[in-house]
C-alpha positions in Angstrom: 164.9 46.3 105.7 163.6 49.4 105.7 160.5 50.3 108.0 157.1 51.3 106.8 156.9 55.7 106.6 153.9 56.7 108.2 152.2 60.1 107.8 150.0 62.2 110.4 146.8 64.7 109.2 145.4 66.2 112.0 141.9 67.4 112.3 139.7 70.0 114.1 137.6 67.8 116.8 134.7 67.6 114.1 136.9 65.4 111.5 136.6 67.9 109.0 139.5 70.0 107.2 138.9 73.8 106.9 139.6 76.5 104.3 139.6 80.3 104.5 137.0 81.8 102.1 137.8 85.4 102.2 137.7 85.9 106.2 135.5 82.9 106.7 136.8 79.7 108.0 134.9 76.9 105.9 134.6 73.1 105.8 136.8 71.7 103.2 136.9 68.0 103.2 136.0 65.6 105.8 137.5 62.6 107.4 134.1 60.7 105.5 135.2 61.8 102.0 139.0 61.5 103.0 138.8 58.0 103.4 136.3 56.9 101.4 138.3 58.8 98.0 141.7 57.8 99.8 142.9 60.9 98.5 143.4 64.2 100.7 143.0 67.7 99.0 145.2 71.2 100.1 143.4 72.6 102.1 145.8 75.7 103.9 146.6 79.2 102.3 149.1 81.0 104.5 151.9 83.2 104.6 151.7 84.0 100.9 152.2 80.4 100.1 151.1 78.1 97.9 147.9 76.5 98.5 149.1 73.2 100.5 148.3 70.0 102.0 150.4 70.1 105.2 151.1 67.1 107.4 153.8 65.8 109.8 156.3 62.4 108.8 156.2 60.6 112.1 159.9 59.6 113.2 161.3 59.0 116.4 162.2 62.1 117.0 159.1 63.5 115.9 156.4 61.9 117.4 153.4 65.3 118.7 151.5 66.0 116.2 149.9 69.6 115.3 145.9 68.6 116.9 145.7 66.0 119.0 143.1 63.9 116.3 143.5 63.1 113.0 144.4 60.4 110.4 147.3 58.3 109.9 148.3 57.4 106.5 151.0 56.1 104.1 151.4 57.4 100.3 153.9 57.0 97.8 154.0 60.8 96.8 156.6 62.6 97.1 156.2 65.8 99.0 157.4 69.2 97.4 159.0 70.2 100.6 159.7 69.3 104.8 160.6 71.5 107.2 161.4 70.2 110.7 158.9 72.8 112.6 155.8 74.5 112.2 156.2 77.3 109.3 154.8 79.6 112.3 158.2 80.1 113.4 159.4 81.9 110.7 156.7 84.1 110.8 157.8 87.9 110.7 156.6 88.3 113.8 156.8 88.3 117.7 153.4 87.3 118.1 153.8 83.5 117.8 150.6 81.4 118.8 150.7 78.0 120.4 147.4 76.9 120.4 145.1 76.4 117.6 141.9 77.5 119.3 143.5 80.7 119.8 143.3 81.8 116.2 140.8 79.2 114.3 138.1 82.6 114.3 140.7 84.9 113.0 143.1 83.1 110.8 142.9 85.1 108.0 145.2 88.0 110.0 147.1 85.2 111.9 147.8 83.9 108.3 148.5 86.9 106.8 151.3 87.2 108.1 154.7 87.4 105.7 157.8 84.9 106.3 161.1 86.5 107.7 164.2 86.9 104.8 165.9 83.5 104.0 163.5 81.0 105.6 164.5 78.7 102.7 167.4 77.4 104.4 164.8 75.4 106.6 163.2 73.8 103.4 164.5 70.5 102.7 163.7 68.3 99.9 163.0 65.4 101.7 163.3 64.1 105.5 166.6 62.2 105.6 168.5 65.7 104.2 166.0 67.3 107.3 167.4 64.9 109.8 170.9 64.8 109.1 170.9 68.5 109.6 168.5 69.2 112.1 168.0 65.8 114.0 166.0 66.8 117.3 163.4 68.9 118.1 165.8 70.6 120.2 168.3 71.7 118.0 165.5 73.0 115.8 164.3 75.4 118.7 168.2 76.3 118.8 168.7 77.2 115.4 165.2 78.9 114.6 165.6 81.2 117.5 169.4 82.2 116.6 167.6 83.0 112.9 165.2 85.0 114.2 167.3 86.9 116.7 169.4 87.6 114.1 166.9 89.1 111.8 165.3 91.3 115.1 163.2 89.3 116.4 162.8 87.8 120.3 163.7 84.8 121.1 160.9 82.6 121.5 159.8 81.6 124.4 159.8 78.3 126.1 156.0 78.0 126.3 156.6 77.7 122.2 158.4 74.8 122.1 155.5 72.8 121.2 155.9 74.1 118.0 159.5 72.2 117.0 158.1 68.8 118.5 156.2 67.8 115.1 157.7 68.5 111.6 155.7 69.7 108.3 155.5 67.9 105.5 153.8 69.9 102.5 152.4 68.7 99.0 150.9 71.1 96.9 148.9 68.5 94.9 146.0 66.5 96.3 147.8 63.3 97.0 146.5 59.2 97.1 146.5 57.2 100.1 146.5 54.3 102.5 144.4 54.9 105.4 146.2 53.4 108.6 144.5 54.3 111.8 142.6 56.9 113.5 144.0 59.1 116.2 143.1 61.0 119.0 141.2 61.0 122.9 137.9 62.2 121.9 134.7 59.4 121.6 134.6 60.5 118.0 137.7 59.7 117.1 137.1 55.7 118.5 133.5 56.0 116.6 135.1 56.7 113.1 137.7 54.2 113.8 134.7 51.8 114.4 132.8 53.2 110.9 135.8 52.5 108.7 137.2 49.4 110.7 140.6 51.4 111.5 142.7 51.0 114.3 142.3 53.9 116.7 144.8 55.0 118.9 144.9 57.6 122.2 147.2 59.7 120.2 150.0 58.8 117.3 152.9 58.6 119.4 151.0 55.5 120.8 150.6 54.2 117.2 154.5 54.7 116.5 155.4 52.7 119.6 153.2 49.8 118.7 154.7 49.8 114.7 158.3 49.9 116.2 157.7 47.2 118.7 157.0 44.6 115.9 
């Protein structure tokens, strides 16, 4: 029988997805609307992309997620596209950042930046043609550096790893869901469990092990 798929949406520590408007970082949607609609908007704009919803499959292999709060859901759309790292990566550029807080005041130069020559052979249709050919975090960190050194870029650092540990799942469409449980090690995160009558969870790792021990 095959097991129940189970997405992860993280969130800023307020619960509430952000948008660039111009240079300004806005609310977008918040965890309130999100699960009261059941439905989950795109909200990113980066990298001359198209406007996206961005997420992470949780498998595992694949078990950190990009914040360490959000929302775990299941849908039955299909996403547009998977890659098995942050799209950061491929970013043509040697100034990778790790952590979010870094950037969130400035993402519209962070974001600006354009996507090295033949990233597509990282885009995958869906996450079983992902995980037969890149099947570990560390084989992802193996191959994206090799691509980027070959192009003339450093290799990345080790202190970037973090950014192969959770994959990206995109959908360019607003999509319908199944809320599952709420994530993450802040008191908020346990209140809006609590609101919604979710399970909450210190982190989605911790939900993963629980699902697989049934």
């Amino acid at each position: 029988m095959e097991k129940e798929r189970y997405f992860a949406k993280s969130f800023e520590e307020d619960f509430i997805l952000k948008t660039l408007k111009g240079k300004r970082k806005v609310n977008f949607q918040s965890i309130d609307n999100i699960i009261k609609t059941k439905t989950i908007k795109p909200n990113t704009k980066s990298f001359g992309r198209e406007r996206r919803l961005s997420c992470s499959f949780l498998h595992k292999n694949y078990l950190k997620t990009y914040r360490p709060h959000g929302l775990i859901f299941q849908t039955e759309a299909k996403p547009n596209y998977i890659l098995p790292f942050d799209i950061v990566l491929l970013g043509a550029t040697d100034n990778i950042i790790v952590h979010y807080y870094r950037i969130k005041n400035n993402l519209y130069i962070y974001y600006n930046h354009k996507l090295i020559d033949g990233f597509n052979r990282f885009i995958f249709k869906d996450f079983n043609k992902m995980i037969e050919k890149i099947y570990s975090p560390s084989f992802a960190w193996k191959r994206v550096n090799e691509f980027r050194k070959a192009h003339g870029y450093k290799y990345l650092p080790y202190s970037k790893y973090r950014l192969v540990e959770y994959n990206e799942v995109v959908f360019h469409k607003k999509i319908k869901i199944k809320p599952i449980a709420i994530f993450g090690y802040r008191k908020n995160a346990y209140e809006i469990s609590k609101k919604y009558g979710l399970p909450h969870f210190i982190s989605a790792k911790r939900f993963f092990d629980r699902e697989n021990k049934k």
